[in-house]
N, C-alpha and C positions, 0 to 999 in steps of 0.2 A: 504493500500500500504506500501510495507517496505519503509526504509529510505533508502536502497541501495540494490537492487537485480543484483547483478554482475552476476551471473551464465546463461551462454547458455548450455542447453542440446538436449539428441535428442531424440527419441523414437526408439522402435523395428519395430514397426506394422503398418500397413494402419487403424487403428484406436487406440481410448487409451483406454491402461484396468485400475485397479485399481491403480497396482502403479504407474502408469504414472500420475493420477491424483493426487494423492499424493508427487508427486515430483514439478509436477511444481506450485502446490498449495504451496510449501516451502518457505518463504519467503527474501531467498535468490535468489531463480531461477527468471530471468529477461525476459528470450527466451527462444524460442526452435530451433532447425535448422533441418530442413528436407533432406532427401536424397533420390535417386530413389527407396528403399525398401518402400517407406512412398507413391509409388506413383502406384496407378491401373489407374487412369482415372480422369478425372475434377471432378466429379459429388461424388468421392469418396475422394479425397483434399479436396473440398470445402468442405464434412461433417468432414475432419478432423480436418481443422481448426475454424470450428464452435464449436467444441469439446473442445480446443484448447481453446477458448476465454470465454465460458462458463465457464473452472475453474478460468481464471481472465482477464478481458478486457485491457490489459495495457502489455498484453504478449508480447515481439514483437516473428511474426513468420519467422524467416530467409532461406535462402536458397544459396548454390552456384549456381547460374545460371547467366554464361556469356559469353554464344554462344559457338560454336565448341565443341572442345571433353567435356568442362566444364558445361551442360548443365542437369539438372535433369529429366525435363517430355520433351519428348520430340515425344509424341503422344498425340491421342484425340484432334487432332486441335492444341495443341502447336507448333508454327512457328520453323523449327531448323535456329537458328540464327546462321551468318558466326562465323569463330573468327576472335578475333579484328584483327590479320593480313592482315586481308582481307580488312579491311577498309586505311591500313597504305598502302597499293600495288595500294588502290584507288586514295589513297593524291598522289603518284607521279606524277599520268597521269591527275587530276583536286581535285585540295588539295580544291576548294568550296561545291566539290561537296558530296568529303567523308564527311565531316565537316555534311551535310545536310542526308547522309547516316547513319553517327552514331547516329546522335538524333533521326533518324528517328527507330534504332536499338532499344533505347534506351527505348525508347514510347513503342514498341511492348512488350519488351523486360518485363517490369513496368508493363502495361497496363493489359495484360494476367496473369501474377501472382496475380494482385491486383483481378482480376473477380474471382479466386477461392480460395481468399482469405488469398494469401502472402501477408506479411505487407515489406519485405527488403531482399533489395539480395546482398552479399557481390562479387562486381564488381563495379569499373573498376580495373583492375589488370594494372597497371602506370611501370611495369618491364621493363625493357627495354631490348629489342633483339638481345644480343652479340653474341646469334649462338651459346653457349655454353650449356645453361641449359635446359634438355630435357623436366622438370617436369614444365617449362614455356611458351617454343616455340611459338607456335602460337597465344598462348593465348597474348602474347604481341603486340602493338599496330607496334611498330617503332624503329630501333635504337636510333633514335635522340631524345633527351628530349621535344624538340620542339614539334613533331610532334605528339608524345604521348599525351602529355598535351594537344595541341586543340581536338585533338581527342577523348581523355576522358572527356576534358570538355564539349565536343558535345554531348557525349553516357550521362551524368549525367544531363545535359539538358533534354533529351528525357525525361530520368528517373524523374524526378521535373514533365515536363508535366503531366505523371500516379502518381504522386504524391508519388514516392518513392524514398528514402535516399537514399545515395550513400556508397563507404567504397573503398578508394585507399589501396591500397597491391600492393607488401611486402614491409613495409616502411622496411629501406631505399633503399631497392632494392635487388631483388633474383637471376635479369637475370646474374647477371657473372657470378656465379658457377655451378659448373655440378652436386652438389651433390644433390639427392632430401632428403629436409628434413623431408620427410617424413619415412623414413626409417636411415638415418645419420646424423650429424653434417655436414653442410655447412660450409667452412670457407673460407673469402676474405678476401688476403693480405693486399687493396688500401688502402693508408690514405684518411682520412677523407676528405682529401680537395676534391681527385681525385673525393669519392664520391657524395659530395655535388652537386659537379660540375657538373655530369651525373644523376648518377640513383637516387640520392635525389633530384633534381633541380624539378620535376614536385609539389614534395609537394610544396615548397616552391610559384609554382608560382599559386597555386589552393587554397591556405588559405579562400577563400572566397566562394569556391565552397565545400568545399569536406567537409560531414558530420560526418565522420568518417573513421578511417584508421587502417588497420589490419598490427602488424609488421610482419615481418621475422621470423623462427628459424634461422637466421644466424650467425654467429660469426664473428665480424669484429675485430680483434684481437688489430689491430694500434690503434682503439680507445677504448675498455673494452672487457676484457676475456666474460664476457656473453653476450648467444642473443640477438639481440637489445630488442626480447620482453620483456624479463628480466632483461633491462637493464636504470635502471635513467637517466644515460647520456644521451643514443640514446632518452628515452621517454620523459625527463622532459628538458633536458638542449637542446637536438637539435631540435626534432620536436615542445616543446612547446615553450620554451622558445626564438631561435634562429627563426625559420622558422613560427612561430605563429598560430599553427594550435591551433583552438579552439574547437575542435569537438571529438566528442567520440573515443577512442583507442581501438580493440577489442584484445585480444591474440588469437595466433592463436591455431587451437586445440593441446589443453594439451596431447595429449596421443600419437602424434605423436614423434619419434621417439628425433627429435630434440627439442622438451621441456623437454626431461624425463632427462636429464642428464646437472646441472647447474655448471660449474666453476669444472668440472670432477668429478662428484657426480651425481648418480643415485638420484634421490627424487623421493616420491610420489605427486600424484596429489595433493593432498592437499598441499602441501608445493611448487608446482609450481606454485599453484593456488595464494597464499598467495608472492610467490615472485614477480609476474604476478601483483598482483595488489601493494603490496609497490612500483615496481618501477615507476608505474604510469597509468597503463591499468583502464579502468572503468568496464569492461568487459571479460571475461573468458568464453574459449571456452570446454567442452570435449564431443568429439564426438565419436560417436561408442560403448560407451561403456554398452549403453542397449540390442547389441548384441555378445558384448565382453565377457564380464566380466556376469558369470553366477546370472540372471533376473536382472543386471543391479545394481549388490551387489558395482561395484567400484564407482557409480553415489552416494551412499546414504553415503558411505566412506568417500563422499567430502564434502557432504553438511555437514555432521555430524562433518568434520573435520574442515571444513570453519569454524562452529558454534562455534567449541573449541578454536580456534585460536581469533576469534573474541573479545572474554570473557575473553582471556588472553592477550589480547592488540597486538596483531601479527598482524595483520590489523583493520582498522577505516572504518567501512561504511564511505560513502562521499557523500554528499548531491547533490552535482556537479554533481558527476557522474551519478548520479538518473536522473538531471536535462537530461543530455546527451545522458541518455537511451532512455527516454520518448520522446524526443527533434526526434527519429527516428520513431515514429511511424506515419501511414499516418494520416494526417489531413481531408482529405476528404473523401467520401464514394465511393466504387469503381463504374465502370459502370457495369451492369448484362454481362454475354460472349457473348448473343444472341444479347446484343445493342452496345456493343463492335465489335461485326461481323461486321453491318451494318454503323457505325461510319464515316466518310470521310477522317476524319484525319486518323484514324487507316489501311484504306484503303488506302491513299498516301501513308501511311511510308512503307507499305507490299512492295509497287511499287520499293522503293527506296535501300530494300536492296539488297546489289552485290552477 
């Protein structure tokens, strides 16, 4: 096992060829993250990620999947789960009863990944719903911080029951701007305080829940010209230190539009990578780019370049962060799909979602 395998990557295909195994065999690669190209049917996941775990058992296998339009498999039996707005329209009319909806979201939601073999899915998305940003809409729980936070703390409940981690996004919050970072620089005006006060208040009050947490590409200017991802302040002085999150940091993917360019400087991956984790991330996303970037040449650019950077003292493996990685894989064994069908529990929660 390395002493720090930071890197998440993805693959091209519904199964691995050779360079694939040779990548995540690198001893910097920590995951992988799958997306609907990676997905034909159960029967064809399942032998992925047995694939998957035969190059090393300590991989984690990630995925976005968190109901509504955010949702990867979403046939062969996979439940389509609401989005979470759907649960926050429930809390108006019986705020007990969404609470018992989302865990119940939460379980299915877990439970079905783990039978074919996901280890972690980056949700609850904790944004909150100013009406403003398109690229988060529905996917958000509630306006209110309030009502988000039980909310999410319900849906990562369920999630604990299938025995998978959690990961709050966009610290410190995405919903007030319109811009998507996945194509721009987002930038919010509010100071700090205004923030804290709203769209940062859920971390703050889930310290004890939340396993980990993926920042923003956002620019919040009143507190540091860069990303929060890229940024010490937002990672080490606000979220760790101030709000006391103990739990793993992910970046969110590098190749997106709003990491590529730091303090008005284009960078490469490798050097977002390296600024990603100085400022305090344990963890490093880059996605797409085994079918971007020709057989997946900008993937081995990073590892190669991670490597160099390493040896030149530009970042520090970190033992912690190792701990935090590991700290998300599940502890349990899953249940088979066919005894997960017949289950009771999994059968109430089916009943309960709106």
């Amino acid at each position: 096992m390395s002493e720090h395998a930071p890197v998440i990557l993805d693959v091209a295909g519904l199964a691995l060829d050779d360079a694939d195994r040779r990548r995540l065999a690198h001893p910097l690669v920590g995951g992988m993250i799958l997306f609907g190209r990676n997905w034909q049917s159960r029967e064809q996941l399942a032998s992925l990620c047995a694939e998957i775990k035969a190059v090393r058992d300590d991989l984690l296998i990630c995925v976005d999947h968190e109901g509504g339009r955010v949702q990867r498999f979403r046939t062969d039996g996979f439940t389509h789960l609401p989005p979470m707005r759907a649960f926050g329209e429930l809390w108006m009319k019986d705020a007990l009863q969404a609470t018992d909806a989302a865990t119940a979201a939460g379980y299915v939601l877990g439970a079905e990944l783990r039978a074919c073999g996901v280890d972690f899915s980056f949700t609850p998305v904790l944004d909150l719903d100013w009406g403003e940003s398109g690229v988060i809409g529905d996917r958000s729980f509630h306006r209110d911080a309030r009502v988000a936070t039980m909310l999410a703390k319900s849906l990562m409940h369920g999630l604990l029951q299938a025995g998978v981690a959690n990961c709050g996004k966009h610290f410190p919050g995405h919903g007030f701007v319109k811009a998507d970072s996945h194509l721009e620089i987002p930038v919010d005006d509010r100071s700090l305080k205004a923030i804290l006060a709203e769209d940062a208040a859920p971390y703050g009050w889930l310290t004890t829940s939340l396993t980990s947490v993926m920042p923003a590409h956002v620019i919040y200017p009143k507190v540091d010209k860069r990303p929060a991802g890229f940024s010490p302040k937002w990672l080490n002085d606000i979220l760790r230190a101030q709000l006391h999150f103990q739990g793993a940091i992910f970046s969110d993917d590098l190749s997106m539009a709003g990491a590529r360019k730091i303090e008005g400087r284009e960078v490469s991956y490798t050097e977002a990578a390296v600024v990603a984790l100085q400022a305090g991330c344990d963890m490093v996303l880059l996605c797409n780019e085994s079918v971007n970037s020709e057989g997946g040449t900008a993937i081995d650019e990073m590892l190669d370049g991670l490597t160099e950077a390493q040896v030149r003292g530009e970042w520090t493996p970190n033992e912690v962060s190792e701990h935090r990685r590991l700290a998300l894989l599940p502890l349990t064994p899953p249940a088979s799909w066919d005894a997960l069908m017949t289950e009771p529990k999994y059968m109430r929660a089916l009943q309960l979602l709106p």
